[in-house]
N, C-alpha and C positions, 0 to 999 in steps of 0.2 A: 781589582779587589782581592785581599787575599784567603785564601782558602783558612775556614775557617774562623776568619773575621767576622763579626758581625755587628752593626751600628745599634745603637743606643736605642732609637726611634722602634728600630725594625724587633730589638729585644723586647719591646712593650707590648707590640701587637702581637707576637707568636706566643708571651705571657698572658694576653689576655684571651686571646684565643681557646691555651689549655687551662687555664682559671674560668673560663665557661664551662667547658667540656667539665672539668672535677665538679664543680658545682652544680649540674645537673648530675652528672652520675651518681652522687652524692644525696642527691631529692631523690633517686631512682632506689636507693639503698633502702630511705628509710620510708619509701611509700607503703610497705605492708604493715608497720608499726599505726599507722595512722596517717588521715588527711589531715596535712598542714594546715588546709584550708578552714577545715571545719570550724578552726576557732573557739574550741569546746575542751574539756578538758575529760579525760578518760573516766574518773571515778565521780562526775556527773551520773544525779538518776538518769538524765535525761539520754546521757551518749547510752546508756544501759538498752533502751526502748531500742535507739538508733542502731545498737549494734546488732539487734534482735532480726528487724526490718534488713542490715545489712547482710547478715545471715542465711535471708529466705532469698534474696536478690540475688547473691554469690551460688546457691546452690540452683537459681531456675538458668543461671547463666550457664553453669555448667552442664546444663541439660542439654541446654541449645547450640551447646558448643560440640555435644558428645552429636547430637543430630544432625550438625551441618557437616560433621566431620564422615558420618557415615553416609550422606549425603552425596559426599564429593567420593567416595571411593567407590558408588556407583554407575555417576556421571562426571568424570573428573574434569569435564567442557562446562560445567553449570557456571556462567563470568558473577552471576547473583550473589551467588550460594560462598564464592570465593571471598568477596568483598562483606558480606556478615560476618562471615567467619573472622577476619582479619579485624574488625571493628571491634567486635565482641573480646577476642584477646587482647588485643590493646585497650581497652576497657578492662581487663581483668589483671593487666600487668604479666600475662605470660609470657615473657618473652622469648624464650625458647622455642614454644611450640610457634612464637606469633613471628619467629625468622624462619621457621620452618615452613608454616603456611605462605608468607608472602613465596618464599624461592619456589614453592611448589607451582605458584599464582603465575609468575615470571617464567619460567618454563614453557605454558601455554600461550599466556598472552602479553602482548606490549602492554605494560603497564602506562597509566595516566599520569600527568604530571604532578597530581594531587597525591594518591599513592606515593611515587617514587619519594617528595619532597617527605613524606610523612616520615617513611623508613629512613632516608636517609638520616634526620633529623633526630630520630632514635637511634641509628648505629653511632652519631656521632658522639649522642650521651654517652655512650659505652666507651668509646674509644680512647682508652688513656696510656697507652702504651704504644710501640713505633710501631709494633706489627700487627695491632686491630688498625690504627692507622692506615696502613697498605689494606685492609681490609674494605676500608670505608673507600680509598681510593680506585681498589677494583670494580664497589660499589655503583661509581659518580662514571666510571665508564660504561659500566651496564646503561648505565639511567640515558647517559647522551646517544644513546645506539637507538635507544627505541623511538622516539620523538627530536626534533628539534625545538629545543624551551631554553628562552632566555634565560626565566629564573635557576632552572636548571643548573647551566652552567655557571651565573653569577655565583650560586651558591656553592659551585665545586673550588672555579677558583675565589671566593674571600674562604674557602676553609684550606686550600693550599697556603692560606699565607702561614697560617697554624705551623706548618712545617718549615718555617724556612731556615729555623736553624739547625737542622740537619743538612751536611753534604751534599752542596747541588743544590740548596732549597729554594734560593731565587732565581734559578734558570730556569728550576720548575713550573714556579708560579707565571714565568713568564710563559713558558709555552702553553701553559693552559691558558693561559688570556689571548695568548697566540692563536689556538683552535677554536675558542669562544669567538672570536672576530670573525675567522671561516666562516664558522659555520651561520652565525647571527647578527655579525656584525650589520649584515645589511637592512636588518628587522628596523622597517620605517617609523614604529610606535617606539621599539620597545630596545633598539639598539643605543642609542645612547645611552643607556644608564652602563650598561657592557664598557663603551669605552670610556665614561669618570669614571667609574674603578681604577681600570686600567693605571689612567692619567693618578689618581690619587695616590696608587701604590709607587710608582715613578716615584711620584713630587715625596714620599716619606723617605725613598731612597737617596733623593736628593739630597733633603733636607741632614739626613746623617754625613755628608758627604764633604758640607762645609765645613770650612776651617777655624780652629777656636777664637774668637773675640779678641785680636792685635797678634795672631800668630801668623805666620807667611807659612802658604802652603806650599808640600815639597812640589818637583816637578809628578811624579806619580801622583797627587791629588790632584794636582790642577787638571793633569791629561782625565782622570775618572770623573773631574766635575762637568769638564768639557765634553766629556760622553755621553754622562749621563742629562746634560742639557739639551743635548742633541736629540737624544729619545725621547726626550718628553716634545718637543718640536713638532719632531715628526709625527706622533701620537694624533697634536695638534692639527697637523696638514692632512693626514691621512681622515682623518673623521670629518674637516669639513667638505674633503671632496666627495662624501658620500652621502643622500638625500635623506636627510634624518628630520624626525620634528623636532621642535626649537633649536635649530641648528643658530639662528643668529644670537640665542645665547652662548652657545660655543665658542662664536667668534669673538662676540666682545668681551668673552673669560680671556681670549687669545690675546687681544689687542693688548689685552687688561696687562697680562703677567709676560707677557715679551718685551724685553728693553730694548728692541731690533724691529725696526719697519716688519711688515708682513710682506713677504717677495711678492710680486706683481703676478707669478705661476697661480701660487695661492689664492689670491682673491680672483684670480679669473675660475679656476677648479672650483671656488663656491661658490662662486655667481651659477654656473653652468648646474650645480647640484642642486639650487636654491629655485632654477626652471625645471628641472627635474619631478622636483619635490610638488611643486605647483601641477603637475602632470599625476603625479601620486594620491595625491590629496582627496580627489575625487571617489577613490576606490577604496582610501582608507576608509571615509567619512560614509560610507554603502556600508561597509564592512560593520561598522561602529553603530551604526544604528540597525540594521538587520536583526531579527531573530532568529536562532539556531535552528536549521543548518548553515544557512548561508552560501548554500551551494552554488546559487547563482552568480552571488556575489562575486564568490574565489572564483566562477569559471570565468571571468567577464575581468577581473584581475589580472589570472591566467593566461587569455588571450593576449590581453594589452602587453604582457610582459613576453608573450611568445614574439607580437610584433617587433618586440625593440631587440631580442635574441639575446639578449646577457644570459650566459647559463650560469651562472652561481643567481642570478636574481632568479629567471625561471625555478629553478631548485627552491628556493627557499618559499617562494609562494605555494609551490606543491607541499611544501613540509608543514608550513599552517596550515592549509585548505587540511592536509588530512590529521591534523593536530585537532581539529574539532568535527571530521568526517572521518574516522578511523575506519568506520565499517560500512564506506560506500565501494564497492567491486569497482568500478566503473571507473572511481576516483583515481585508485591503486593501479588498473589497470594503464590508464591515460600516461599515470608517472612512470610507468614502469616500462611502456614502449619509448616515450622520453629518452629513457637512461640508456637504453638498449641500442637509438638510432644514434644518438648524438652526443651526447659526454663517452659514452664508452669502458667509463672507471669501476674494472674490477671491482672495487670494495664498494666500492658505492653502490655500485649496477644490483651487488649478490646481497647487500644490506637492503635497499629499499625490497628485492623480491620475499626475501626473508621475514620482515615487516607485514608484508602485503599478506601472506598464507598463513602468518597467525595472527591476523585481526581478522581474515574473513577465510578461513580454512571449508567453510560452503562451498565456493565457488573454483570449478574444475578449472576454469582459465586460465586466475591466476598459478595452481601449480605447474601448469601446460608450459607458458612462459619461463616457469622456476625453472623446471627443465631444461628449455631450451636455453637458457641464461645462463647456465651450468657448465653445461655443454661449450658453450662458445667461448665461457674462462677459461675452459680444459679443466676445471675442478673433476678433483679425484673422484673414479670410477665408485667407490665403495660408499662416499659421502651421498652423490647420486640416487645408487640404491636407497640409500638412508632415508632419502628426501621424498624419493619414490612409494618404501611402505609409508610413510608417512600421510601422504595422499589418501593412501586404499585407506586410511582408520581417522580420516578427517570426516566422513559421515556425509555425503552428496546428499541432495535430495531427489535426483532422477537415475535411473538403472544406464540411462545412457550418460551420463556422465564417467562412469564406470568404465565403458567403452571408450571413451576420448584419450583418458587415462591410461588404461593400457595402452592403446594406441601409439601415444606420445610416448611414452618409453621404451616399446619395442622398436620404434624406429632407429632412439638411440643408442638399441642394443645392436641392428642391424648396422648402424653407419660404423660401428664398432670393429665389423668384421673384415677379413680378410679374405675375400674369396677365392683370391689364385691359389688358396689352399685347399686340402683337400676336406684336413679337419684340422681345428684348432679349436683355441678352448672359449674363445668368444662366440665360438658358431656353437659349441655345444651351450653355453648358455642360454644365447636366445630362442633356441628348441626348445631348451626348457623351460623359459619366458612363456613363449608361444600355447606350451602345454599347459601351463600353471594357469592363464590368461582364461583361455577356454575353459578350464575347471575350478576356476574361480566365479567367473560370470554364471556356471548352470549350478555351483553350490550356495555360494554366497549371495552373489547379487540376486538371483530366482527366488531363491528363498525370503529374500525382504523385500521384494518391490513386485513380487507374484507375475515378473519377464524379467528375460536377461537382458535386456536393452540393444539386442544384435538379434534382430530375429533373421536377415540375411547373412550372417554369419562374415560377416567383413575378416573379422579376426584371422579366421580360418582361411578366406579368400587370400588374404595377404601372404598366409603363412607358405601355403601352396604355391600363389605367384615365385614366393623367392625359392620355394624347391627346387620347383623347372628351372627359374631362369636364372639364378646364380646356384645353385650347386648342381645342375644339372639329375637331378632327382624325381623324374618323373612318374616313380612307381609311387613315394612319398605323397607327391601332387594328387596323382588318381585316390589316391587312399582318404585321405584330404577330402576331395573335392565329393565322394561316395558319402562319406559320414555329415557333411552341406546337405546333399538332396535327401538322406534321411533323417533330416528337420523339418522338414514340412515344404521344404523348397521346391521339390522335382516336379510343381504344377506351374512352374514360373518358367516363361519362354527366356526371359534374359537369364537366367542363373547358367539352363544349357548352352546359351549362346556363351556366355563366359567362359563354361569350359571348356566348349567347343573350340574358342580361339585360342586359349592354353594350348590345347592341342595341336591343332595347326599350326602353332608357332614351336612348342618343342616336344610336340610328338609325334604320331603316326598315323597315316589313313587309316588304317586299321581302327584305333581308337576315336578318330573323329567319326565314322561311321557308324561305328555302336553307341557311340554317345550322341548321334542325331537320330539313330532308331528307339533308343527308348527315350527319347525327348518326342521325338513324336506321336510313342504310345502315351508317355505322362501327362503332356502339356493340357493346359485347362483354359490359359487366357488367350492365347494367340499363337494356337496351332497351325493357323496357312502358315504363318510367318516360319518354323520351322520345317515344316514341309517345304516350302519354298528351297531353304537354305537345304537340305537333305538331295533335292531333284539338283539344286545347283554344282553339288560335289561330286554328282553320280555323271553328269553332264560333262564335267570337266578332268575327273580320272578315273568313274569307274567303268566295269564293262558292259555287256548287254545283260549280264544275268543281274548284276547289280540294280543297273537301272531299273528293268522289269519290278525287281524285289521291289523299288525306293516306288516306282510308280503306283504296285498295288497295295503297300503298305499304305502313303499316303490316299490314296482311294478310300480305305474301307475307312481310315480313321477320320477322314474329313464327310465320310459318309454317316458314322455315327454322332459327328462331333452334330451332323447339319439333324439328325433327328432327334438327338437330347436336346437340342433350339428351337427346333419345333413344338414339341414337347412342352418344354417351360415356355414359350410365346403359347399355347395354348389354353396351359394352366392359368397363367398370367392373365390371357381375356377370360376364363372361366372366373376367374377370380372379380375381375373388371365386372364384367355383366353380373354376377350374384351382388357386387354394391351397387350397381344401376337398379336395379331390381328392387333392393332393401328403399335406396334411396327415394323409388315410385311407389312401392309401398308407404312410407312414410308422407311423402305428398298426397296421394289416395286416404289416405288415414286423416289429416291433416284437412283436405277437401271434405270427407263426410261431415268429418267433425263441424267444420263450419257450414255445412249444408243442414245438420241438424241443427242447428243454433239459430239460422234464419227460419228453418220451419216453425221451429217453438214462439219467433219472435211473431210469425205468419198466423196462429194460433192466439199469440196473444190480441191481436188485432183483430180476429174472427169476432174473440166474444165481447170485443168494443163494441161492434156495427152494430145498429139498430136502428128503429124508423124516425119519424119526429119527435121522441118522448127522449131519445137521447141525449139533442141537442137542450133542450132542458135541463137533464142533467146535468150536461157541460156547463148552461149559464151559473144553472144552484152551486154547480162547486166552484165557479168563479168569483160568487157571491160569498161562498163559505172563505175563500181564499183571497182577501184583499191585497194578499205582498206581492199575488203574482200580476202585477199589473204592467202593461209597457209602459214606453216613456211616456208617450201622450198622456195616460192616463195620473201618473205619478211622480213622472221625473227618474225614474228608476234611470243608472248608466247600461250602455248596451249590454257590458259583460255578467251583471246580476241578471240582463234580460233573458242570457242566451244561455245562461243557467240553471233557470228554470226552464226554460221549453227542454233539454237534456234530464233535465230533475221528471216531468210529464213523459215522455216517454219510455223513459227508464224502470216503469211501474211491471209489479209483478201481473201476471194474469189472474192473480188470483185476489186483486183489490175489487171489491166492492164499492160502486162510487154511494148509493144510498147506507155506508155503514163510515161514517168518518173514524169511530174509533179503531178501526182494523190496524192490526200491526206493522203494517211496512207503511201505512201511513202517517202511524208513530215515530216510527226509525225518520223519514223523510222528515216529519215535522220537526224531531230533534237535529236533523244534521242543517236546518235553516238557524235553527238558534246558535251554533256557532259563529262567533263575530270571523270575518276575512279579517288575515292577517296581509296589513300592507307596508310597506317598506319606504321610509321618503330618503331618494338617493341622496336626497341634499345632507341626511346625515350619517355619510356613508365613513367619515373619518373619525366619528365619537362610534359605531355599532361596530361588533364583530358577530361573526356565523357560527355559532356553534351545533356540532353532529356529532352525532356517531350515539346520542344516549340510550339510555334504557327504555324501552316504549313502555314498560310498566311503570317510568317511573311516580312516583306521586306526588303532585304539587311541583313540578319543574317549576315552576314560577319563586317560591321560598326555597327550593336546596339551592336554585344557580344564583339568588341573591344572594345565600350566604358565601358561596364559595367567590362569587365574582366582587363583594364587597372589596374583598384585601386590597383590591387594585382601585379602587376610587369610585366615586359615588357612584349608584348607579340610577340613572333616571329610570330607566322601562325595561321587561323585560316581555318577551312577542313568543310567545311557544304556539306551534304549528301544529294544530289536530287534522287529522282525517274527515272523512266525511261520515264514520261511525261515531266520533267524539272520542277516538282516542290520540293518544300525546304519539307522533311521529319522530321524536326521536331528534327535535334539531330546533332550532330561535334564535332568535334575534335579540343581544344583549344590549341595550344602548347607554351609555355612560354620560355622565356632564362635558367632562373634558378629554379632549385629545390623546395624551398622556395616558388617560387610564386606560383608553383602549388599547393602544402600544404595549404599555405592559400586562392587558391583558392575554395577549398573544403569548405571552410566556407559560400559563396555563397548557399550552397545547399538548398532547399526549397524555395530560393526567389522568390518571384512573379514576372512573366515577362509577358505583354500586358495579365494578367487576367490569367497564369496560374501559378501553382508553380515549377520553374526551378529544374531539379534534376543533381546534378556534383557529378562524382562518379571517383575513381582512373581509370587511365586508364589501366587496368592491363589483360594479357592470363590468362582466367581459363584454359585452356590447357594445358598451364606450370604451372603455379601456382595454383593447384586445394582447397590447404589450405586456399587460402585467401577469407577471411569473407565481404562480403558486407554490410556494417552498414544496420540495421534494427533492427526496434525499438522492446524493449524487449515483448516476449509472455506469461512470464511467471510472476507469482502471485510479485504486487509491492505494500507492503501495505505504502506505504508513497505515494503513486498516488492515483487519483482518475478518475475516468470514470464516463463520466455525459453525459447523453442520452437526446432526448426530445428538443434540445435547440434551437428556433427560428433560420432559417437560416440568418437572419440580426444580431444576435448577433456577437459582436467585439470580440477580443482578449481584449483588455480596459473595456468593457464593463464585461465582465463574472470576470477578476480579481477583480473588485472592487465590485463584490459579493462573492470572495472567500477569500479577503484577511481579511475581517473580523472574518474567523475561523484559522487565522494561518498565516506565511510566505510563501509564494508563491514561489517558486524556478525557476518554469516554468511552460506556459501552450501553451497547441498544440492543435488550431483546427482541424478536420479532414475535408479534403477536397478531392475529387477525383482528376481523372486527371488532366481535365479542369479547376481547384481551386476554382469550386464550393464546398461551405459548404452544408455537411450531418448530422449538429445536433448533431456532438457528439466533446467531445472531454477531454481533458486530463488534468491532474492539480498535478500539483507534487509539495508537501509542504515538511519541512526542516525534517520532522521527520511523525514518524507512528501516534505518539500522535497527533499530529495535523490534521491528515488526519482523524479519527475514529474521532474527534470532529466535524469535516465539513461533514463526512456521515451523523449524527446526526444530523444537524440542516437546510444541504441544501436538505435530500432527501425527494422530493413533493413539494421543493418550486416551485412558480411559478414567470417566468422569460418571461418578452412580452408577458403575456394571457399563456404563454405554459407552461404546470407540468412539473418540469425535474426530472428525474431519477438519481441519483447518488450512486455510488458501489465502492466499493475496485476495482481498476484497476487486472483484472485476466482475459485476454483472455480465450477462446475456443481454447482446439488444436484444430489444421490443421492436415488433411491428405494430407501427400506428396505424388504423383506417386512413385510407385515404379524403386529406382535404381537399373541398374544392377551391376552385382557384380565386383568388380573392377581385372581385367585379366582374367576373364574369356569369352571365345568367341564367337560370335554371331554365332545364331543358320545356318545360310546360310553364306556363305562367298562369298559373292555378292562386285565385284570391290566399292569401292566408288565413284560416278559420279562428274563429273569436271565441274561445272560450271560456266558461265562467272560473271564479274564483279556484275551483280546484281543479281545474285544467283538464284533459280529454276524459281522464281515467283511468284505466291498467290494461284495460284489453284492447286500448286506440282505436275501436268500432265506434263510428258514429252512427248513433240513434236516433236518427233524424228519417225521416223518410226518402227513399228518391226524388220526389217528385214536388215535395221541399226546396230539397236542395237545389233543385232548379230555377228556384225563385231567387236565389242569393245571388243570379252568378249577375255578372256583372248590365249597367243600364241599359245597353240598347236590348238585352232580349227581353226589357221591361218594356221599351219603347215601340217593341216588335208586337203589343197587345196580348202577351200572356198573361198580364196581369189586369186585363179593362174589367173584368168580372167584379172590380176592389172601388168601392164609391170613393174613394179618399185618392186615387192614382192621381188624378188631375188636379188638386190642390197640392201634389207634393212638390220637389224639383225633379226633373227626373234621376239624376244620377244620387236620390237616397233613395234604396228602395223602401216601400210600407212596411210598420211595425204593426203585427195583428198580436190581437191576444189569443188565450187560447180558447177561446169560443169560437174564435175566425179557425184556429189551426181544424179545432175538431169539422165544424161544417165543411172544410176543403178536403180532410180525411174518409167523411162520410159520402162523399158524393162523388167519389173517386171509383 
């Protein structure tokens, strides 16, 4: 074709092309005169009101704008604060400052493919001249750097076609379709539509290409139609040998528009694609239904594509996986060892590392790697450095990440050098690496994380190894190694061993001797062990007066070291015996206490006894007290039986039997009028439990009907008093159906008169030992957050709209005790990990109402559980289980039974042993029931005891 030429077809698309672009620039002109849309006309009352209203809108906007903007010049890392900003101008029509803002946005971070398409989409409105064109084209290669997106590139090249009637303009388009395919050609959803473009732009050039209606073309058109027939073929062959979805539409487009069989090559490459794809399908079809992140997903992708080893496939699944996981470390990390072991491609290898440290610039690792990645390009020394401060002002979250980081570049300053010299300027650099490092970590880093994150001083240790051993500078070393042990080191046996072997390797007895003498005055942890190595030096070069010195030195220090051990082991058992002591005190304490409590109870039986006029009174009050009868006499069940006998002798001593109306026989007589509450398991899937209420509340019976209505009828409702008559704080709610209980459950946590209600299934662990009580997770949730410190007047509204500015909020949980008082802490669950590792960064140390709060990756402390016992195996005594009544033992689990009672319960043969023949009724029983007495029986067995 010849330079210059251009076809008919291809004139209509690069005209319609710039006939877009003017016609939006053109709406872009006259959007400040007025919204097209509005449909209204200016000198309307009513646009008057609107312009009013649009008036107050424009200046709060501009508020917001002026506030995120001072916002950002604070924390220029806010990714929030960025994306407002940028909304709100493009909302405003600024486009100035809103190309300003995005480049500043782009600078920091990879932009999203939603972003880029946006900008790009507005620069192109702009674009009506050739050199905003190269503008927009500089644009479309920022955009493909950061992500790989299909849409992306489709939209780079159909806007290259815009260009093609400039010089070179259809070579252009081709190459761009050319590195569209690279890169995404292979995208199993989303690469076909990449290559119909492709194929359509082809078939337009074609179509220009034919010869007019009865004209014979020359030899030069026939050779260019036969070219260009050719390309669109191969287009053809090349896509169906690659496993794309609906590829058999592809082929039957092929079949469709080829006047030439399909080679036998080709339908074999798409049979083969076509198993492929059937292999692919599986991981799509995960992918496709998953919710984000998906990280399973892509690593289970990943894998499968590591098996089959294709690196342009491998690649591209790394490129989606971190197209919707941008800010998982881990991710970045995995690709970026990848690149490094096996593709090996400069641009690619320093592009994805480059990627990787600004979506997660937190994590020390990946610039560890940057580094080393650098390095192994031979990228420029200066760029390096560059990458390097960059690091130090990416804001870690540990002091020893700090240290990693120097680390990793002083090495590279060291590989740098040249030591057979004596000075050079590399070696004078990393001295002053070396120094800056050190007085970086005790200014900067101490100052923000309150330690330098080197408390063994590695830094320094290194620095000193390379004095001695590559520049042969062992006064530098000693000097070094002196300003080590006054850090707090010179109690540590291995720090003198370190410089002890420094020494020995490139220094002098001399110095190894003095640095084992005052190691063996210093040392704190493991003194023989120096002493040891002191006798062992003096043994093998020094002389008698040396060794003398090394013997008695070691003597008196291992003589003192042995009586400051005695010393604290003595302290230590003084310490020991004063809590043995405290502890038999408390037992002693603990003992009288209940030795007075049996006397008082000894006391109260005193002024029971009396002669035969007693047991009268016993009958008269059995007579006065018809309910307390046994079974035989009334049918009562054991448990009301054995309730009352605990009810008799739970009486104060200071009851009067001939005075009924006496006070604690009022209290007794009221706590019988309370109905038991019982429970029928059988309708354990219409009830739920509810706890945790008010014990003062009033009428639990009408507040929890009303509150429990919303969820569906309710048949009953069982509130549980005491044995005072007051409401305990907890019932049984029981519903018509099913259903309502389920969604009563959702209730749970509600606040009720100031505390948080708890409804739980109503269900036997007894019989159902499997079933799980919802409780909230213990174990590591890196999408939560745990935030300490928090003013107790802090809201649930209040703390979200300081958290939603680092992410999407999913949920958040104050903690509150029982009484639903706040304890300052609480929980914050955002939609992903990434979001959560971004809000540790910027909320932890904020301060929130005067108060610092603490914020951490949600990761409980275990719990230690009591020890269960083994499940069938049997207790150590086989002691009856005791029966007791309706309100079970008590509070102080003393049973008030007599001894001598209790000896009647145990089990039949010591009934059949004759301790019981005194009883007229023994012999009409069975034996293994023992007799129920009442309590006229109890009192006569009492009295004659």
């Amino acid at each position: 074709m010849k330079r210059g030429w251009l076809p008919r077809e291809l004139h209509k698309m690069a005209a319609a092309g710039a006939e877009a672009a003017a016609v939006a620039a053109e709406e872009e002109k006259r959007l400040p005169e007025g919204d097209p849309e509005s449909g209204g006309d200016s000198e309307d009352e009513g646009d008057s009101d609107s312009s009013g209203d649009g008036e107050d809108e424009e200046k709060e906007n501009e508020a917001e704008i002026q506030r995120l903007e001072e916002q950002l010049s604070i924390n220029a890392f806010d990714y929030n604060c960025h994306l407002d900003l940028i909304k709100l101008l493009r909302q405003e029509g600024e486009l100035i400052k809103l190309r300003r803002a995005r480049q500043k946005m782009s600078e920091l971070f990879p932009l999203t493919e939603e972003i880029w398409l946006d900008w790009l989409k507005d620069e192109i409105k702009m674009a009506s001249e050739s050199s905003e064109r190269e503008k927009v084209y500089e644009l479309f290669e920022r955009a493909v750097k950061d992500y790989i997106c299909p849409e992306i590139w489709l939209e780079y090249a159909q806007y290259s076609i815009g260009g093609i009637g400039q010089e070179g303009g259809i070579e252009k388009v081709r190459s761009i379709f050319e590195r569209a395919l690279t890169a995404v050609g292979l995208h199993v959803t989303k690469g076909t539509a990449l290559w119909e473009a492709y194929r359509e732009f082809e078939n337009a050039i074609l179509e220009t290409a034919q010869p007019a209606p009865g004209s014979i073309p020359s030899p030069e058109q026939q050779q260019m139609l036969s070219s260009q027939l050719e390309k669109i073929h191969m287009l053809f062959r090349r896509q169906l040998g690659i496993p794309l979805l609906d590829m058999e539409a592809s082929y039957a487009e092929y079949e469709e528009w080829s006047e030439e069989p399909i080679p036998e090559a080709t339908i074999k490459n798409y049979k083969k694609a076509l198993q492929q794809l059937e292999k692919y399908k599986p991981y799509e079809e995960a992918l496709l239904g998953a919710e984000t992140p998906k990280l399973a997903e892509y690593q289970a992708y990943i894998d499968f594509e590591m098996k089959a080893g294709d690196p342009a496939r491998i690649q591209l699944i790394y490129e989606r996986a971190l197209a919707e996981n941008c800010l998982v470390p881990d991710l970045w990390a995995r690709y970026n060892q990848y690149l490094d072991r096996q593709l090996k491609v400069k641009e690619l290898v320093l592009s994805a590392h480059d990627r990787a440290v600004r979506n997660c610039p937190w994590t020390v690792g990946l610039w560890i790697r940057y580094l080393l990645a650098m390095e192994r390009h031979r990228v420029d020394h200066s760029i390096i450095s560059e990458i390097f401060e960059k690091a130090l002002n990416a804001g870690f979250i540990q002091a020893t990440d700090y240290v990693e980081i120097w680390q990793a570049y002083l090495d590279y300053l060291r590989r740098r050098v040249d030591f057979t010299q004596d000075s050079s300027k590399e070696l004078e650099e990393l001295r002053s690496a070396f120094a800056r490092a050190v007085e970086y970590l005790k200014q900067e880093v101490e100052e923000r994380f309150s330690e330098s994150g080197d408390p063994s001083c590695t830094i320094m240790q290194n620095w000193a190894r390379i004095e001695a051993r590559l520049c042969n500078n062992m006064q530098k070393a000693r000097e070094l190694w002196d300003n080590i042990m006054t850090k707090g080191n010179a109690k540590y046996a291995n720090m003198w061993l370190e410089y002890y072997n420094l020494e020995r390797a490139h220094g002098d007895t001399q110095h190894c001797r003095k640095a084992l003498h005052r190691a063996v005055q210093c040392t704190s942890d493991y003194p023989e062990h120096v002493c040891e190595v002191l006798l062992t030096l003096e043994r093998i070069e020094g002389t008698l007066e040396d060794w003398d010195a090394a013997v008695q030195k070691t003597e008196t220090r291992l003589a003192r070291v042995n009586e400051q051990r005695a010393k604290a082991a003595e302290k230590e058992a003084a310490l020991a015996k004063q809590e043995e002591e405290k502890a038999e005190q408390r037992k002693q304490a603990r003992a009288e206490k209940k030795a007075s409590k049996k006397a008082k109870k000894a006391r109260i039986g005193d002024k029971r006894k009396a002669d035969d006029d007693d047991e009268e009174e016993w009958g008269q009050e059995e007579a006065e007290q018809p309910s307390k009868k046994h079974k035989g006499d009334d049918g009562l069940p054991l448990d009301e039986y054995m309730e009352v006998e605990t009810g008799l002798f739970g009486r104060s001593g200071a009851e009067k039997p001939d005075h009924p109306a006496n006070q604690k026989e009022k209290a007794s007589t009221s706590r019988k009028d309370i109905p038991k509450v019982l429970h029928d398991s059988s309708k354990d899937k219409v009830t739920v439990f509810v706890s945790n209420l008010s014990y003062s509340m009033a009428n639990p019976e009408v507040k929890l009907k009303e509150l429990f209505e919303g969820c569906g009828e309710v048949t009953e409702i069982r509130p549980v008093f005491s044995n005072k008559g007051t409401f305990r704080g907890y019932c049984y709610v029981e519903f018509k159906e099913e259903k309502s209980a389920l969604q009563a459950l959702g209730l749970d946590r509600q606040v009720v008169e100031g505390r948080p209600m708890f409804v739980s299934p109503c269900v036997d662990k007894n019989k159902n030992p499997d079933f799980k009580v919802f409780r909230y997770s213990t174990t590591l949730e890196k999408h939560k957050l745990f935030i300490s410190g928090l003013p107790f007047s802090c809201t649930k509204e209040e703390l979200e709209e300081v958290c939603k500015a680092h992410g999407n909020v999913k949920d958040i949980r104050l903690v509150t005790n029982r009484a639903g008082k706040p304890k300052g802490l609480a929980y914050v669950e955002y939609e992903n990990e990434a979001q959560a590792s971004q809000a540790v960064l910027k909320m932890d140390g904020l301060t929130v109402k005067e108060h610092v709060i603490k914020v951490a990756i949600s990761n409980p402390p275990l719990r230690r559980l009591p020890d269960k016992p083994e499940a069938g195996k049997a207790p150590q005594f086989a002691v009856p289980r005791p029966v007791y009544g309706a309100r079970g033992k008590g509070r102080t689990q003393l049973s008030m039974m007599p001894r001598a009672l209790q000896r009647q319960s145990h089990p039949v043969a010591k009934a059949e042993n004759g301790m019981v023949q005194n009883s007229p009724a023994t012999s009409s029983k069975p034996p293994e029931e023992p007799k129920k007495m009442s309590n006229a029986d109890f009192a006569k067995m009492l009295l004659k005891k």
